[in-house]
C-alpha positions as CSV (number, residue, x, y, z in Angstrom):
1,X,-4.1,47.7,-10.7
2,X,-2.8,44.0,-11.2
3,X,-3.6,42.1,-8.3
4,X,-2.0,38.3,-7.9
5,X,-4.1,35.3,-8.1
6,X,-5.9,34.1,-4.8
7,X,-6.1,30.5,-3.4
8,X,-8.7,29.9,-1.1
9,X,-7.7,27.7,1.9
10,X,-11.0,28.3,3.4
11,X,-14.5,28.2,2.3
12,X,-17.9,29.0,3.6
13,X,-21.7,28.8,2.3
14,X,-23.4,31.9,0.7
15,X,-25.9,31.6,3.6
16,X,-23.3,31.7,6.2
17,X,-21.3,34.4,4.3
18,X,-25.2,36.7,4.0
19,X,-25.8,35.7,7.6
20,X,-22.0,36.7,9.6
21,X,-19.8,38.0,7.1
22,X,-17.1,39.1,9.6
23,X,-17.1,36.3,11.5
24,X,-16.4,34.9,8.5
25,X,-13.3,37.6,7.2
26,X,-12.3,37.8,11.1
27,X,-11.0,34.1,10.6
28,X,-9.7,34.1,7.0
29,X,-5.9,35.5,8.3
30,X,-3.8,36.2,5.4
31,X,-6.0,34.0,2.8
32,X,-8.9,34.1,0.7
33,X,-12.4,32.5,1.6
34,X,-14.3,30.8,-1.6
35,X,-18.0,31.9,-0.9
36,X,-19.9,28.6,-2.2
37,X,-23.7,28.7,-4.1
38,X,-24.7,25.0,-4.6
39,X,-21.4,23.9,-4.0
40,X,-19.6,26.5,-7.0
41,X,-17.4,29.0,-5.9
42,X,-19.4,32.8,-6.8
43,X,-16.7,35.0,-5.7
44,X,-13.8,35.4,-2.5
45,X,-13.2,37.2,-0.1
46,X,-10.3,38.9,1.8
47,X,-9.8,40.4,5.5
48,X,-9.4,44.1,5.0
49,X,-5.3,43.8,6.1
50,X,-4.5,41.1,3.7
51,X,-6.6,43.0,1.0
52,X,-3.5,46.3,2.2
53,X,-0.8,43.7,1.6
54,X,-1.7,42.0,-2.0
55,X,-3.2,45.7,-3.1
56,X,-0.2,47.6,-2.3
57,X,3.0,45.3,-1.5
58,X,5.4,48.3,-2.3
59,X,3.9,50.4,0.4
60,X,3.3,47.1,3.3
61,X,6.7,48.0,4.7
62,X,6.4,51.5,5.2
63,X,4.8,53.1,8.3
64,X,4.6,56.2,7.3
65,X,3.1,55.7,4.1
66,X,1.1,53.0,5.6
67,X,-0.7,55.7,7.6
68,X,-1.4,58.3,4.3
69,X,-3.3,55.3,2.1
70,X,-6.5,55.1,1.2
71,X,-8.0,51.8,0.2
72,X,-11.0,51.0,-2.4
73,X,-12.6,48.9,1.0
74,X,-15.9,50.8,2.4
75,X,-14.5,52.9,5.8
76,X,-17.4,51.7,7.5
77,X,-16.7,47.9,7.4
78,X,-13.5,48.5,8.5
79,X,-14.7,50.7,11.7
80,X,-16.8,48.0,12.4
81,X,-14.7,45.2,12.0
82,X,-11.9,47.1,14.7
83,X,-14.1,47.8,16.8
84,X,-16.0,43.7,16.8
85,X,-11.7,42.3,16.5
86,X,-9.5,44.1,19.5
87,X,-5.9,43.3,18.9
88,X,-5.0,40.2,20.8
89,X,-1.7,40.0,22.9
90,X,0.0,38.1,20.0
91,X,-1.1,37.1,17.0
92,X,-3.9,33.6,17.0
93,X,-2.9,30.7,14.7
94,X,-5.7,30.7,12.0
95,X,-6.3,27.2,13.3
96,X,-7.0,28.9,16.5
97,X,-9.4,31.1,14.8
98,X,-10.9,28.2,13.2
99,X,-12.7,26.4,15.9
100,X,-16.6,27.3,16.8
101,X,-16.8,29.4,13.6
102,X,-18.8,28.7,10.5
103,X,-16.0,27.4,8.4
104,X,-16.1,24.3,10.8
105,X,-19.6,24.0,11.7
106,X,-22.2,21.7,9.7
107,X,-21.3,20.2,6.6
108,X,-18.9,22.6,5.9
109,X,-16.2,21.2,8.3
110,X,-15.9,18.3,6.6
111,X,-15.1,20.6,3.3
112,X,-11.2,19.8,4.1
113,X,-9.4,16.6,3.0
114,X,-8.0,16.1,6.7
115,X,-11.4,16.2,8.0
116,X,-12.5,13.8,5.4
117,X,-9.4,11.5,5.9
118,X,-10.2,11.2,9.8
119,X,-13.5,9.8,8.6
120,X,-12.3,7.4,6.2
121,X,-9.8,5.8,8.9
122,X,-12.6,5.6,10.9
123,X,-15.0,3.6,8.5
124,X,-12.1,1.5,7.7
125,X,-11.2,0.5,10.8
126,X,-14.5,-0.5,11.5
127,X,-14.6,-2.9,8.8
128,X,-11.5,-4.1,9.8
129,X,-13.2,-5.1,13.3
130,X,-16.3,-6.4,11.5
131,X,-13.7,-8.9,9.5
132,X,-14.1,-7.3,6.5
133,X,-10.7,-5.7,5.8
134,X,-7.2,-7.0,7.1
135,X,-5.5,-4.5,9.7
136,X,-2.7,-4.5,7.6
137,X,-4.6,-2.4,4.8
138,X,-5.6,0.4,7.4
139,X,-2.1,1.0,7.8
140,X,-1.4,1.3,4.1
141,X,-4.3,3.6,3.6
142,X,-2.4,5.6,6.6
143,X,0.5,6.0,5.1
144,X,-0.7,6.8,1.9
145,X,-2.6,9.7,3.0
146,X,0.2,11.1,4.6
147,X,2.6,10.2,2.2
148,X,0.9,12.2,-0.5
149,X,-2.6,12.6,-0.5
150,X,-3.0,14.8,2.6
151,X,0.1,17.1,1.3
152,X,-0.7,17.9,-1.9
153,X,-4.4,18.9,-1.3
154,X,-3.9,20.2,2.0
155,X,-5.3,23.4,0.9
156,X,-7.8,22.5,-1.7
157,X,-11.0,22.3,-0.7
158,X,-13.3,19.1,-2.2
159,X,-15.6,20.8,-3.3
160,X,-13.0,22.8,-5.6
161,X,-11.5,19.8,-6.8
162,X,-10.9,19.7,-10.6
163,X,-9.7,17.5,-13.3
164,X,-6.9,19.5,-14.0
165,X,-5.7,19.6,-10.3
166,X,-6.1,15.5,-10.0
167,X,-3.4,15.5,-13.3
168,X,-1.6,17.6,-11.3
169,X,-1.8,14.9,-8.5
170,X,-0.6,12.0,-10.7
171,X,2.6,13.8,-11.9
172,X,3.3,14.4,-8.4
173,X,3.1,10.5,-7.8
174,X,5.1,9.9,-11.4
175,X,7.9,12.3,-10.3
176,X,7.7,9.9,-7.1
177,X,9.1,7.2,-9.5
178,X,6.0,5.1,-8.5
179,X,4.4,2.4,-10.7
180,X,1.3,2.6,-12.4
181,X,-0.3,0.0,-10.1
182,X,0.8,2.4,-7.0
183,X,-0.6,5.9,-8.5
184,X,-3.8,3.7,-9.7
185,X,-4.2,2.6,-5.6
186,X,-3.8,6.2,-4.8
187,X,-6.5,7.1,-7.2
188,X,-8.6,4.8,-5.2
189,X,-8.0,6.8,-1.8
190,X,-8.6,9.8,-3.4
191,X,-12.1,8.7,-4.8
192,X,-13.1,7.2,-1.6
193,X,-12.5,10.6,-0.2
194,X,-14.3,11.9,-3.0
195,X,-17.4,10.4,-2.3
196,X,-17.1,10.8,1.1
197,X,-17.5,14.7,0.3
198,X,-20.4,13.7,-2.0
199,X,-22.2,12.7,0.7
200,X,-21.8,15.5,2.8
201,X,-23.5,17.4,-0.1
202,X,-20.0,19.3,-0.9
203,X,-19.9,17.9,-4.5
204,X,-22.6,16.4,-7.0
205,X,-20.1,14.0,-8.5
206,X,-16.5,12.6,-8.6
207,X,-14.3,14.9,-10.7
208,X,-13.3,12.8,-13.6
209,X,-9.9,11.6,-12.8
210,X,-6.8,10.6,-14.9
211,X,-6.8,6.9,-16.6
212,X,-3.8,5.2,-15.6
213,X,-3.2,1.9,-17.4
214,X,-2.0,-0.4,-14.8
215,X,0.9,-2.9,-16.6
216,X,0.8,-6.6,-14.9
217,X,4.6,-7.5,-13.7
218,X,4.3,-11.4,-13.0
219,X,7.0,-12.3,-10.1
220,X,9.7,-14.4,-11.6
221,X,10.3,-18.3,-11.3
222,X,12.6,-21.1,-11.5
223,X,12.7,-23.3,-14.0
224,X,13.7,-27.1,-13.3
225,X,17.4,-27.0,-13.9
226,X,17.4,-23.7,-11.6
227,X,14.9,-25.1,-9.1
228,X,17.2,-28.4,-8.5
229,X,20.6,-26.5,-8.2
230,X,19.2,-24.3,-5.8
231,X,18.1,-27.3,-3.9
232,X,21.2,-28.9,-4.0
233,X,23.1,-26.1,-3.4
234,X,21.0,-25.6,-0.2
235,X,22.0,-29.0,1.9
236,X,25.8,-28.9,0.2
237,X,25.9,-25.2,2.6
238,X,24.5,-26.7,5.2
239,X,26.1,-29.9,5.3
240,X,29.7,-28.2,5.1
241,X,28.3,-25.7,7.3
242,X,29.1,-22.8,5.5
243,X,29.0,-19.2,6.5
244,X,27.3,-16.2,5.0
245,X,29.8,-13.7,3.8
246,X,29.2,-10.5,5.7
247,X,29.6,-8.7,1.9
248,X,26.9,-6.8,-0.1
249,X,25.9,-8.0,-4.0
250,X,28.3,-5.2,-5.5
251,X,31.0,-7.3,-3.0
252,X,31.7,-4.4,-0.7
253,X,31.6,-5.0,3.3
254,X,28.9,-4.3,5.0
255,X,29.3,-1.7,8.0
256,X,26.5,-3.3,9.7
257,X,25.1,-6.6,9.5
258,X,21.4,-7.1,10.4
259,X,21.4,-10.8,10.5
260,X,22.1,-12.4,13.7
261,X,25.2,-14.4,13.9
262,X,23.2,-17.6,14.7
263,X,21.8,-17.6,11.4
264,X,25.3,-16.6,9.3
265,X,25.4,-20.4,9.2
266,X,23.0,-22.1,6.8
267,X,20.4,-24.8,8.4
268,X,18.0,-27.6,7.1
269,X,15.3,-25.2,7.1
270,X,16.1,-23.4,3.9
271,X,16.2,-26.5,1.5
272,X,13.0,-27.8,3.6
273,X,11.8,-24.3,3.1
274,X,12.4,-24.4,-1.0
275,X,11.3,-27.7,-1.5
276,X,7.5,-27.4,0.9
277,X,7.1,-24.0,-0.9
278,X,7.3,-25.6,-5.0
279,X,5.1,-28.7,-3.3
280,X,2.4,-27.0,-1.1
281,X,1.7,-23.2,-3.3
282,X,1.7,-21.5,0.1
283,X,2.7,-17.7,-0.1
284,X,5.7,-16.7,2.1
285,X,3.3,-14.8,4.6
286,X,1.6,-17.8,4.6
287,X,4.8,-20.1,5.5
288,X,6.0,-17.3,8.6
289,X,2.6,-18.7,10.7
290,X,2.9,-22.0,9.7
291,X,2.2,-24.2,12.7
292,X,1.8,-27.9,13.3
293,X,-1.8,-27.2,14.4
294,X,-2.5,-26.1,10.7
295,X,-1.0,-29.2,9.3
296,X,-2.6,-32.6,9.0
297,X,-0.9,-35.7,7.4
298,X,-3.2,-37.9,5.1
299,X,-2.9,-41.0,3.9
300,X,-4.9,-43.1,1.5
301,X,-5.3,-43.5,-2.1
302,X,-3.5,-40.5,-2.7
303,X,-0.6,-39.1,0.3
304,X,-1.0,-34.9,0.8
305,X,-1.2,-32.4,3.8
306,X,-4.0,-30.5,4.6
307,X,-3.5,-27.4,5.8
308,X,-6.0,-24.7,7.7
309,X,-4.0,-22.0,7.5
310,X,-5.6,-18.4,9.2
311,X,-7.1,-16.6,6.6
312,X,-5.5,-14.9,3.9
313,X,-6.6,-12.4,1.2
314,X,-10.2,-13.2,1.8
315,X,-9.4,-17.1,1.3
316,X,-10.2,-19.3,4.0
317,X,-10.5,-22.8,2.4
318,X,-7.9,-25.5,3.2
319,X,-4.9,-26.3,0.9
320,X,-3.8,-29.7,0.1
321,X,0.0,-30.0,-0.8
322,X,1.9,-32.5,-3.7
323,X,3.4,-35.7,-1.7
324,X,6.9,-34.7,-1.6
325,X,5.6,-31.7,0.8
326,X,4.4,-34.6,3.4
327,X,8.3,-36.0,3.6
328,X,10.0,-32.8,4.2
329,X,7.2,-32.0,6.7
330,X,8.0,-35.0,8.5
331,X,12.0,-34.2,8.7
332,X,11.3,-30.6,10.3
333,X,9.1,-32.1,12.5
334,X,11.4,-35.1,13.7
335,X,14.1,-32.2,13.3
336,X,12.4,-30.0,16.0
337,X,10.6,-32.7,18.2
338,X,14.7,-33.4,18.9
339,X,15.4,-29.9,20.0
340,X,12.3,-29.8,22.2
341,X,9.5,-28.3,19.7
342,X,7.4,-29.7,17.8
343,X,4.2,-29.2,19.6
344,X,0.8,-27.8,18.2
345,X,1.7,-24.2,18.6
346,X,5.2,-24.4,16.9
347,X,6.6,-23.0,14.2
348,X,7.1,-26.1,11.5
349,X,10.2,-23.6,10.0
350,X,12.8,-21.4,12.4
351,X,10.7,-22.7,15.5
352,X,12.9,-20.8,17.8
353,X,12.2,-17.7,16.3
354,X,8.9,-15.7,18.1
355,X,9.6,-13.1,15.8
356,X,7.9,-13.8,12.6
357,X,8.6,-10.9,10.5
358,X,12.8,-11.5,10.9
359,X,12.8,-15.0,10.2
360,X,10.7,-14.3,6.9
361,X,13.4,-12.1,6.3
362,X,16.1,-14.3,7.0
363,X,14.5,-17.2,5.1
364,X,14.6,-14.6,2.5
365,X,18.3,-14.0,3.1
366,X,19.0,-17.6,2.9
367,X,17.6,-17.5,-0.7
368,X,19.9,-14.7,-2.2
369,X,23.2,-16.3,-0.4
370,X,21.9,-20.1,-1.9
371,X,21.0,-18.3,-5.2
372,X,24.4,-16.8,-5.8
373,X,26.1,-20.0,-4.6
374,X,23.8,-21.8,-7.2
375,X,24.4,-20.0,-10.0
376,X,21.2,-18.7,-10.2
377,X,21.1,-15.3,-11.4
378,X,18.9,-13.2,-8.8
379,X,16.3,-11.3,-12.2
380,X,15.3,-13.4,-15.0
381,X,15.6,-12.6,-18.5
382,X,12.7,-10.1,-18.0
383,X,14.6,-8.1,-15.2
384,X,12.0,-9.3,-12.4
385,X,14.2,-10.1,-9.1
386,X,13.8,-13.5,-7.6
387,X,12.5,-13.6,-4.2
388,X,11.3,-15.8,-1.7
389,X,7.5,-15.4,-3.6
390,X,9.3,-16.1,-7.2
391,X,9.0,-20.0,-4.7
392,X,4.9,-19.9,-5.1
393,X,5.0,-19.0,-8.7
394,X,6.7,-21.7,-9.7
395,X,4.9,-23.8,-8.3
396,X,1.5,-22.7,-9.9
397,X,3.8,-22.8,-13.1
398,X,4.9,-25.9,-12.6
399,X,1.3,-27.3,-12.5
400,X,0.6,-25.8,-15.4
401,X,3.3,-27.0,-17.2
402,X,3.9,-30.3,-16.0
403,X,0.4,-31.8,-14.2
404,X,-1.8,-33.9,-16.6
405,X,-5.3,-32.2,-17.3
406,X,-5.1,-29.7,-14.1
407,X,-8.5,-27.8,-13.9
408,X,-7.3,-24.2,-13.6
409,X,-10.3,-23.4,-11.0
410,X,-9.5,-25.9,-8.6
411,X,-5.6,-25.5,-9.1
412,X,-6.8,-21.4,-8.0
413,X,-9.0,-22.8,-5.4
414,X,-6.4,-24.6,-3.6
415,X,-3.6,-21.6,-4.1
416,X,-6.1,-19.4,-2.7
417,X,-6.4,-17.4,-5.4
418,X,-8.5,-16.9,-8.2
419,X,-8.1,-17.7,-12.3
420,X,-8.3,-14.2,-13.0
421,X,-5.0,-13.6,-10.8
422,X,-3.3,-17.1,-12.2
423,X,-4.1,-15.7,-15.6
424,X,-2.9,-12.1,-15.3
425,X,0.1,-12.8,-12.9
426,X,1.0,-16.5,-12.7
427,X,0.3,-18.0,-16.1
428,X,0.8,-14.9,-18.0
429,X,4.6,-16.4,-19.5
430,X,3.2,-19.5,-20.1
431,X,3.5,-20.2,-24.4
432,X,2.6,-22.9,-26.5
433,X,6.1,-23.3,-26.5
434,X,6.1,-25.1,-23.3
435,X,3.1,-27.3,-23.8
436,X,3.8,-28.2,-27.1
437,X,3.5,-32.0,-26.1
438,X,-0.2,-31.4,-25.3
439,X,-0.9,-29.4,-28.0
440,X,0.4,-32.0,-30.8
441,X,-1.4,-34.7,-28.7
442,X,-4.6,-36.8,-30.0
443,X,-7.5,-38.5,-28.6
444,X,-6.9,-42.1,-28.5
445,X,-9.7,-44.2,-30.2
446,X,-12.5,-46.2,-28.3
């Protein structure tokens, strides 16, 4: 007799098994149980109906023939186990059965991704309260789990975790169309889920899982040419006092338009907004919460802002700008003082807006619409779009290429990042090419 391959949904100690084996099959429903010794499964087991149905499928949906069978299970077990189950009313969710038996008593309850995941959102969150973590990244994890992770190994226990079932995993993710640096974060989740269950005593070590070589994509920038028509292009729109055309990039109209008719019209605050970006290497997050409180004007041998922006990416250290970022900081402050803001706990750009996340999205609106009126083409000769960000990176970049001697750690310090990142992200399509100047140059003699 053939009989189909089993997958265990369920799994229970040897102990547990020796001590209350049908408490054990009463709960298993139509699914196998993986009987565990030292965390390996020894062998399954099956509830003496579902052993009828995957033993003789042909004969399942006959009564009659139902009735005349005789089984290869021991009559005596399965006296005992009518007489201990009565048939309920209607038939109990296995969940149901579940709760207060073995399988989710001890350490075994936590022998189930879900369980595991709880756990994890609730260490998480705790860091997250001790300042550790943003509250942002508990939401990501969230939705990662439940995107993917909690799905796919729904039924696998940890403990039964292998290599071949975490390839398995990562072609899920690759048929996802998601990017090696995406499948390489979900990696992460899973291993932290991993060696939650290794503490629990359900595994001895983290299955070895798949290598996924994560490829860098730098964001885009402007060069000078591009970063000066854009500019230009900016106060020509709002001096004529253009208006957005309610059109998509492939030119067809747009059913519904999600920006505001206020803001079809283009004002100072997006060539402001261009210009303090390339002159102060703030990230657009950064630029959403800006407020005059952060920003201090100072004047002496050298003219800068200092700003104390919140935290950010585990940077708190305060950022000092280029001097053209203290005159356009000075319009949009005589701008708004004229229209009644201006105080401490103002925006510096879109005061009038209390809701940060759509003006970030409208300042990044603004950027396509000055972009195609520019001439700028909206990827660069790589194929990387140009966004509101592609502002911060040329900025770095424009350090690098154009500031005399800049010390790459202090030029990180002050972006709030770090060399590593300005090295793998920022600086990584900087060539000799561009700094050929420097690199033909010679010491002067004493």
């Amino acid at each position: 007799m053939t009989i189909r391959p089993l997958l265990a949904s369920l799994c229970a100690s040897l102990d547990d098994f020796l001590a209350k084996p049908l408490d054990i099959v009463g709960v298993s429903g139509a699914s196998a149980v993986a009987i565990l010794d030292a965390n390996q499964p020894v062998f399954y087991v099956v509830s003496p109906d579902f052993w009828k149905k995957i033993a003789h499928p042909e004969r399942v949906n006959s009564a009659k023939a139902t009735k005349s069978i005789e089984f290869d299970v021991d009559e005596e077990i399965e006296q005992a186990f009518s007489r201990r189950s009565a048939p309920p009313a209607k038939p109990a969710r296995t969940e149901d059965a579940l709760a207060g038996s073995v399988l989710t008593r001890g350490a075994m309850r936590f022998n189930r991704f879900d369980a595991l995941a709880d756990q994890l959102l609730e260490q998480e969150t705790q860091r997250v309260q001790r300042g550790e973590l943003s509250a942002a990244s508990v939401g990501i994890l969230k939705n990662r789990l439940d995107a993917h992770v909690l799905p796919y190994f729904k039924y696998i226990p940890p403990s039964q975790v292998t290599p071949m079932m975490m390839d398995a995993f990562v072609k899920r993710l690759t048929d996802s169309q998601l990017s090696s640096t995406t499948v390489s974060q979900y990696l992460v989740v899973v291993r932290k889920l991993l060696k939650l269950a290794i503490r629990h005593g359900l595994l001895r070590e983290v299955p070895e899982l798949p290598s996924i070589k994560v490829a860098n994509r730098p964001r885009s920038m402007l060069s000078l040419k591009e970063y000066a028509a854009v500019v230009r292009t900016a106060h020509r729109l709002t001096s004529k006092g253009s208006r957005a055309p309610e059109v998509k990039a492939s030119t067809s109209h747009r059913e519904r338009f999600w920006v505001q008719p206020r803001h079809l019209c283009l004002p100072s605050d997006m060539a402001w907004v261009i210009r303090f970006m390339v002159n102060s290497f703030v990230r657009p997050g950064d630029l959403r919460q800006l407020q005059h409180k952060h920003v201090q004007v100072v004047r002496g041998n050298s003219v800068y802002l200092r700003m104390n922006l919140p935290q950010t990416k585990r940077h708190d250290a305060p950022m000092v700008t280029l001097r053209p970022a203290v005159q356009v900081y000075e319009s949009a402050l005589a701008h708004a003082k004229r229209a009644g803001y201006g105080q401490p706990d103002d925006y510096v750009f879109l005061p009038a807006e209390k809701d940060r996340n759509y003006a970030l999205a409208v300042l990044g609106f603004w950027f396509k619409w000055v972009m195609r009126e520019a001439g700028v083409a909206p990827e660069d000769a790589m194929g990387r779009l140009r966004t509101l960000y592609c502002l911060r990176h040329t900025s770095i970049m424009f350090r690098l290429l154009y500031g005399q001697g800049i010390d790459m750690l202090t030029l990180a310090r002050n972006a709030r990042t770090s060399v590593q990142m300005i090295e793998r992200f920022y600086a990584s399509a900087l060539d000799g090419e561009m700094n050929v100047a420097m690199l033909q140059s010679r010491r002067t003699q004493k």
